[in-house]
C-alpha positions in Angstrom: -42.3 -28.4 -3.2 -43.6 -27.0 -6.4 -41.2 -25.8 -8.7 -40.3 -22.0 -9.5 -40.5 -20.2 -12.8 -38.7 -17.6 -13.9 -40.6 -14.1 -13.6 -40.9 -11.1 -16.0 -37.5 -9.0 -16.0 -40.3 -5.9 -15.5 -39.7 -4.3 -12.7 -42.3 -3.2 -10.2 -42.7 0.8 -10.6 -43.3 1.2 -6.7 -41.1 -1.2 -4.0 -41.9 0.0 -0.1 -38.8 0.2 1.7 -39.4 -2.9 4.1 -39.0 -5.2 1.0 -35.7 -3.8 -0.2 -32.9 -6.0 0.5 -30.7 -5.3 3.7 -27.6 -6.4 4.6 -25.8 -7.5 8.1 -22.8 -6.6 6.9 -19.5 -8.4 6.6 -18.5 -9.8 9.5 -14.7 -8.3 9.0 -15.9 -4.7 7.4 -18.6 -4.2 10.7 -15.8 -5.3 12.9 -13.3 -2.6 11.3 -15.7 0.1 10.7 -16.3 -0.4 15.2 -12.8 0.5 15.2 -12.4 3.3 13.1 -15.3 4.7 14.7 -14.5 4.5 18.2 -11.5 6.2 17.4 -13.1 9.4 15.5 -11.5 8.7 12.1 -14.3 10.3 10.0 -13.8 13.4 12.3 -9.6 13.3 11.5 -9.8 13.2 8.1 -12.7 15.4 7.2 -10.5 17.8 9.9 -7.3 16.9 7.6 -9.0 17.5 4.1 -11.1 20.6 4.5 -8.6 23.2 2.9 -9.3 20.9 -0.1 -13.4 21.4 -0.2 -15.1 24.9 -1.0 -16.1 26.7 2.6 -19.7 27.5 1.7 -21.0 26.1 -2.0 -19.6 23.6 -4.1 -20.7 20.3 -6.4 -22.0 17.7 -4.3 -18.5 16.4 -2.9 -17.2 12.6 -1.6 -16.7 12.2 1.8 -12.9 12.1 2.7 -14.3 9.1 5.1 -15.8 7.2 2.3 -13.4 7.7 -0.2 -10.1 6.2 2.2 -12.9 3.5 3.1 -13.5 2.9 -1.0 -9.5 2.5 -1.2 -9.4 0.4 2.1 -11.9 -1.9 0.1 -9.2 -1.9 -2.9 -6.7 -3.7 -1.1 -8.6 -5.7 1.4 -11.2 -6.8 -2.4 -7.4 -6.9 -4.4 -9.0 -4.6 -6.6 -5.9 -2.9 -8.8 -8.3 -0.1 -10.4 -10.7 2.8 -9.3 -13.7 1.6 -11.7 -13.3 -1.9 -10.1 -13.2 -0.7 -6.7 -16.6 1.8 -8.1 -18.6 -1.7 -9.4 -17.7 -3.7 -6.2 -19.4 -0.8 -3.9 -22.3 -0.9 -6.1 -22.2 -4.5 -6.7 -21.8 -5.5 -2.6 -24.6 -5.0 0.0 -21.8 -5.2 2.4 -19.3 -3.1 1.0 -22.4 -0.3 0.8 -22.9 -1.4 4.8 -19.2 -0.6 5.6 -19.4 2.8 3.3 -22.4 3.9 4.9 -24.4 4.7 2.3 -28.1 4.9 2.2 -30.6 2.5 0.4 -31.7 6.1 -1.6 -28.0 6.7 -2.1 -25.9 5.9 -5.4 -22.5 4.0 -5.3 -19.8 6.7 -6.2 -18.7 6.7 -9.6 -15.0 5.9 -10.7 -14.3 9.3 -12.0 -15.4 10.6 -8.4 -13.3 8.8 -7.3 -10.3 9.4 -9.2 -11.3 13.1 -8.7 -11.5 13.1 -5.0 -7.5 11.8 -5.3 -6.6 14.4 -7.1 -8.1 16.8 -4.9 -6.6 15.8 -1.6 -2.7 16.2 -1.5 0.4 13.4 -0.7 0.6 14.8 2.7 -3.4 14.7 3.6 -2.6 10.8 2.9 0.2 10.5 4.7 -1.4 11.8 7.9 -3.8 9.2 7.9 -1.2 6.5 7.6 -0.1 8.4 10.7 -3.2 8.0 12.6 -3.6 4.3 11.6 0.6 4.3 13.2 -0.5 5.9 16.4 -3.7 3.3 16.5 -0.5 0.3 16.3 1.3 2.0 18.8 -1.7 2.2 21.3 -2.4 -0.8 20.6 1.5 -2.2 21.2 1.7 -3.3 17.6 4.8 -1.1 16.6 7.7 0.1 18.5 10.5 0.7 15.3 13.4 0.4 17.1 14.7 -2.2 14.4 13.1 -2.1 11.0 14.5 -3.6 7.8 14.1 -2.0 4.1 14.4 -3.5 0.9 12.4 -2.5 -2.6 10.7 -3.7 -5.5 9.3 -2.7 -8.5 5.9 -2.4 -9.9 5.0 -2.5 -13.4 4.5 1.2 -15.1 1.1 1.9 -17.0 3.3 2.8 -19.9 4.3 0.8 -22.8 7.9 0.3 -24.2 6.6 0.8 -27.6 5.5 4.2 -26.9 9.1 5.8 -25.9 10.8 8.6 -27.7 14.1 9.7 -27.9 14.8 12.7 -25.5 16.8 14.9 -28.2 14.7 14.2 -31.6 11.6 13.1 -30.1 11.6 10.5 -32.4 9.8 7.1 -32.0 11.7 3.7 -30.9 11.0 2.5 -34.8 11.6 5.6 -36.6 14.9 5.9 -34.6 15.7 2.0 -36.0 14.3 3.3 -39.4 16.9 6.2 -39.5 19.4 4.0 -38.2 18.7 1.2 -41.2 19.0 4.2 -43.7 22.3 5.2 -42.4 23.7 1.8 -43.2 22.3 1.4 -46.8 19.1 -0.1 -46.1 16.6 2.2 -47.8 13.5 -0.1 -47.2 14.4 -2.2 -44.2 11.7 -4.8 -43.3 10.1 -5.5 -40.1 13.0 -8.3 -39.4 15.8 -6.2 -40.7 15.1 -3.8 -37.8 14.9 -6.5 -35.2 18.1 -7.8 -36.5 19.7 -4.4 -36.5 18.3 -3.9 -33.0 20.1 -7.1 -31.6 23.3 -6.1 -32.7 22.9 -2.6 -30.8 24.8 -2.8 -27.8 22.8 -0.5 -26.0 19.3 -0.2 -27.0 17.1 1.3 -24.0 18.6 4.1 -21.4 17.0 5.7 -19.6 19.4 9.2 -20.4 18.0 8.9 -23.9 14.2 7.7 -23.4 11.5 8.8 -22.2 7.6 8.3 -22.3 5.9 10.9 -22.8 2.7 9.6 -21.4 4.5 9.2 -17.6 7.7 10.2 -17.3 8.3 9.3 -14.1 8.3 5.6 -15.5 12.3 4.2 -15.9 13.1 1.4 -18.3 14.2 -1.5 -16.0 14.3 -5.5 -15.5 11.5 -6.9 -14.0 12.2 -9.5 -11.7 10.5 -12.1 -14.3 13.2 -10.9 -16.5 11.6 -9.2 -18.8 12.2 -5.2 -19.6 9.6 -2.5 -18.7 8.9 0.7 -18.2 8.4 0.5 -14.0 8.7 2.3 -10.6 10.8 1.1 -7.8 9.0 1.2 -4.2 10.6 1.1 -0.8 9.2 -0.8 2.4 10.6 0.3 5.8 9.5 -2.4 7.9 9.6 -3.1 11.9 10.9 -6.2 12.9 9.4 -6.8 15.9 5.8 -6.4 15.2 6.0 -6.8 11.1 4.5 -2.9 10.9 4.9 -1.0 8.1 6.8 2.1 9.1 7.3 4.0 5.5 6.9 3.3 2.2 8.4 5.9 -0.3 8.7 5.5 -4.0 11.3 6.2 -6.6 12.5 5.8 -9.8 13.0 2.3 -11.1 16.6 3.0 -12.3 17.0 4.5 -8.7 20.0 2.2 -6.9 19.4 1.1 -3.3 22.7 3.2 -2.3 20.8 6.1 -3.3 16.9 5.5 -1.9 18.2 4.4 1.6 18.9 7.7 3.0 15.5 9.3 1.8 13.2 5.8 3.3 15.5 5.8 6.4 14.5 9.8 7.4 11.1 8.6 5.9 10.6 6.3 8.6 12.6 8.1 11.5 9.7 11.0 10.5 6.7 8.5 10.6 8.2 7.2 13.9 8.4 10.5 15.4 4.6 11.4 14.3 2.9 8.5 15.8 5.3 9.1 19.1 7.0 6.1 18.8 10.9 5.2 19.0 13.2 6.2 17.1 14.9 3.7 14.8 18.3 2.4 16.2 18.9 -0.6 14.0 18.7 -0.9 10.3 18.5 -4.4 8.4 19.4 -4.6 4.4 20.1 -7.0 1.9 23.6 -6.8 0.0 22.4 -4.2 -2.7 22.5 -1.4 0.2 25.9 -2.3 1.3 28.1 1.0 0.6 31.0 2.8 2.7 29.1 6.1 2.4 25.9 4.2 3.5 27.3 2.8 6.4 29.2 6.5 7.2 25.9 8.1 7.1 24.1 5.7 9.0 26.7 5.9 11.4 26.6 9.6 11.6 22.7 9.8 12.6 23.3 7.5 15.3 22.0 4.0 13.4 23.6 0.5 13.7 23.7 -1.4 10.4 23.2 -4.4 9.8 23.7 -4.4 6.0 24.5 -8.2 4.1 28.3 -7.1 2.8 29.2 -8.3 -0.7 32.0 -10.6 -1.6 34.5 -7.8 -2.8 37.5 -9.7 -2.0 40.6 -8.3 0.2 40.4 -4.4 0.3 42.5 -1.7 0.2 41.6 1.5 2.6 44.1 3.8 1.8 41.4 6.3 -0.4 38.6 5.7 2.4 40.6 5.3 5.6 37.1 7.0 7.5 35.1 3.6 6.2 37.2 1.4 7.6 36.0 1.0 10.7 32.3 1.3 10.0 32.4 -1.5 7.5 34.2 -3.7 10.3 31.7 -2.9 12.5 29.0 -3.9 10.5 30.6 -7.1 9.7 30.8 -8.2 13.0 27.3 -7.5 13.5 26.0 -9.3 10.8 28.0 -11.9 11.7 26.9 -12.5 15.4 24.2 -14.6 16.6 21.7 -11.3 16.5 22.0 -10.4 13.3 21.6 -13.6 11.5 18.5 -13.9 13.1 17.7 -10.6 12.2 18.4 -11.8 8.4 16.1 -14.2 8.4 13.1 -11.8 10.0 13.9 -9.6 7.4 13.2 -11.8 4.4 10.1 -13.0 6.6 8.8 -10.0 7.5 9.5 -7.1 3.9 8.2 -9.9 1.8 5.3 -10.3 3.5 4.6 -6.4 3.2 5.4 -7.4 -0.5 3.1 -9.6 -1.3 -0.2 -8.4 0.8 0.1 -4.8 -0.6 1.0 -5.5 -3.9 0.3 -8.8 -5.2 -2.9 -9.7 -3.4 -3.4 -6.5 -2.9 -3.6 -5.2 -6.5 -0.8 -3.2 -7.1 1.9 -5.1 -8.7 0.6 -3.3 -11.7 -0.4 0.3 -11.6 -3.5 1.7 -13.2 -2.2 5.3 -12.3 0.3 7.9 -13.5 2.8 9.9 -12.2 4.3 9.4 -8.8 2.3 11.4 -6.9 -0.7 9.5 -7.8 0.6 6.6 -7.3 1.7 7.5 -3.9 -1.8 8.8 -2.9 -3.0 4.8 -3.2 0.3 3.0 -2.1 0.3 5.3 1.1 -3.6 4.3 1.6 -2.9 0.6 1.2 0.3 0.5 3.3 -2.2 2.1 6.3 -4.8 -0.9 5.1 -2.1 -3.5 5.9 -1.5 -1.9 9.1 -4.9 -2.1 10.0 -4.9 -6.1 9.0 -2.3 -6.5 11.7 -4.5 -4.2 14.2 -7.3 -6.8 13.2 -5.4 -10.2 13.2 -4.6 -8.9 16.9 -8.5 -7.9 18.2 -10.4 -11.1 16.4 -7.7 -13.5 15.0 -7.9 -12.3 11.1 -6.4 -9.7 9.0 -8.5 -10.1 6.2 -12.5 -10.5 5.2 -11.1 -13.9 3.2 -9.8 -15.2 6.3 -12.7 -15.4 8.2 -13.4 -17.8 5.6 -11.2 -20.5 7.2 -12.9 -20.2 10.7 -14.9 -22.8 12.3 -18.6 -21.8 11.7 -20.3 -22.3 15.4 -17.4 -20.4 16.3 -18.3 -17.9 13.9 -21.6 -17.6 14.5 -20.7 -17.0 18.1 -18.5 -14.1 16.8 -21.0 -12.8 15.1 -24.3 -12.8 17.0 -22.5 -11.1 19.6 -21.4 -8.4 17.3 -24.8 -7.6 16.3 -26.0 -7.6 19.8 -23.6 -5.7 21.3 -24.5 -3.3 17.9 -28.1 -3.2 18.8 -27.3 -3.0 22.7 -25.2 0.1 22.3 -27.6 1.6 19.6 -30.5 1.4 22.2 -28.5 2.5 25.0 -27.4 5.5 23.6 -30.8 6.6 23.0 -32.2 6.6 26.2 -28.9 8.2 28.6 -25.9 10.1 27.5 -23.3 7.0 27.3 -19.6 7.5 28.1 -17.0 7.1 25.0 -15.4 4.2 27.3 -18.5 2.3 27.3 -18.6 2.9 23.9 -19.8 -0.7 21.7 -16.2 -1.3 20.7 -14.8 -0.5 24.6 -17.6 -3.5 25.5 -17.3 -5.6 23.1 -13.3 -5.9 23.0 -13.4 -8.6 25.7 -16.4 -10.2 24.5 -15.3 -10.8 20.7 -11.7 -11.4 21.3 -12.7 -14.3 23.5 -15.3 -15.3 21.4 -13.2 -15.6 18.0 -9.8 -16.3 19.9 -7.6 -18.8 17.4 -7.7 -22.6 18.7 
């Protein structure tokens, strides 16, 4: 073989379109985009987000299909910003296969992007977390009649140093400055104010801080330790199935007490949309543990199963009416069912955890403001939904699992995917085909025992 030089970087002025380079597709992104397909998602959302697009004239818009399928491939990729999620579609033959667009077509730009989300309201989002709910349901992958919640907290994109004080709008080290002065120190060095700053008792609250950048970001304690300005996000989780059922999002100096009620109704409402059942169990760690809690939730008809606190021997003669709710719930959580529903729950909210937000991409947001933030974590809560609908049809919930297939397994998989693509693509041209004998209807069978687990 003789060897290969490197070429001119010129490129040719003229390239026919049978040498431009073509791609299968991913195995996982064909397989998902069959799915949405077959069940008329681009139809649903372009239905949900035309109040948001001009009726007759307008700039040249973004799909509402391909943009949710541009913030699919942000948590499925673990890309944590717009512009990375912009250079992987334009980067990725694939990715452009799974987004539809054309070889004369442009990758959208980040600012499209970011403008399309600003565009389309919270609720447009949350109806297509709905649909991909109603999918689970259809598909026996969510019932709700016991889910779990518990919360964590993702970094702000604020920084510390750039709070101001709520009354003088002053900065963190002009406030020290003035403080240095009022104590006889007319030119305090950089380590006389950090000193001075220890000895406050309390330096940072939230009632006197604020950035003005996001406001909606609270001064908190990671769970590294460290203090930062962070939001405080709220899985309700079913733990039979491992579905997501609601995510809602708070304050970071939020307590638990207080976001319960609000992700409870969250999830009873999500339930109800995608006509499932009702929640009749909750599950929470200690930090939820109140006597008002445990009145509410007794008053809408929920059984809790909350971890109670060691508060020693109490007294109910101010709360007589939580008396028996708080016994109640300790039995529960005491019995043979709700240990075991103790240890689904730190199975099962964790793993929502770390797939939407660590590996994922949001541990850290990019975006401001929580209705912004909401838009994407709504979006990636219905992508991890959709992972469990397609660990269920071929085995893996993610396009980096198929990595850990057997390959003549795999290639079984996937020949019969592109058959079964070209099969359907011919039939439909010739006779008008049914929806039921649509590609995905056939190849259901076909690929699930095809890529079945060992």
């Amino acid at each position: 073989m003789a060897m290969g030089k490197r070429k001119s970087e010129q490129a040719p002025l003229w390239i026919p379109t049978t040498e431009l380079p073509v791609s299968p597709g991913h195995p996982f992104y064909v397989r998902l985009n069959g799915i949405l397909d077959a069940a008329g998602f681009d139809r649903f959302v372009e239905e949900q987000c035309r109040p948001f697009y001009a009726p007759v004239m307008g700039r040249p818009s973004l799909a509402p299909g391909r943009y949710f399928r541009l913030l699919l491939v942000g948590y499925f990729e673990g890309l944590d910003s717009e512009r990375g999620i912009a250079w992987r579609a334009a980067d990725s033959l694939a990715v452009r296969h799974f987004l539809g667009l054309g070889l004369d077509e442009g990758a959208p730009d980040h600012s499209t992007i970011s403008r399309t989300r600003r565009l389309i309201d919270v609720e447009a989002h949350r109806t297509v977390f709905t649909w991909v709910q109603a999918q689970l349901v259809e598909a026996g992958l969510l019932t709700g009649k016991t889910i779990a919640i518990d919360a964590t907290t993702l970094e702000a994109n604020a920084a510390m140093r750039s709070i101001v004080r709520r009354d003088t709008g002053e900065r963190y080290q002009q406030f020290l400055t003035r403080l240095a002065a009022a104590s006889g120190v007319k030119t305090p060095t950089r380590a006389a104010l950090a000193r001075l700053d220890r000895r406050r008792q309390k330096r940072t609250s939230n009632a006197e801080w604020v950035n003005p950048s996001d406001p909606d970001a609270k001064v908190t304690k990671m769970k590294d330790g460290r203090t930062h300005l962070a939001h405080k996000a709220e899985h309700a989780v079913d733990l039979e199935t491992g579905a997501l059922v609601a995510v809602t999002l708070h304050g970071a100096d939020v307590g638990d007490t207080t976001s319960l009620l609000a992700t409870t109704l969250a999830a009873g409402e999500q339930l109800e949309a995608a006509q499932a059942t009702a929640p009749r169990d909750l599950v929470g760690d200690k930090g939820y543990h109140s006597n008002e809690t445990l009145l509410v939730l007794e008053a809408i008809g929920v059984r809790s199963y909350l971890a109670e606190p060691d508060r020693g021997r109490r007294c109910w003669t101010t709360a007589p009416e939580a008396q028996g709710p708080v016994y109640s719930n300790r039995r529960r959580v005491g019995g043979r069912r709700g240990k075991r529903l103790m240890r689904r729950r730190g199975e099962y909210v964790e793993r929502t955890f770390a797939h939407v937000y660590d590996t994922g991409g949001l541990r850290r947001t990019y975006l401001r403001g929580h209705q912004n933030i909401l838009k994407r974590l709504i979006v990636h809560a219905g992508a991890f939904n959709l992972g469990l609908l397609m660990r269920h049809v071929i085995g893996r919930g993610t396009p980096r699992g198929l990595q850990g297939r057997r390959r003549p397994r795999f290639m079984v998989w996937l020949t019969v995917s592109m058959l079964l693509v070209e099969l359907r693509a011919r039939l439909v041209s010739c006779i008008d085909v049914p929806r039921a004998l649509s590609r995905d209807r056939i190849s259901s069978f076909a690929v699930t025992a095809a890529c079945s687990p060992q």
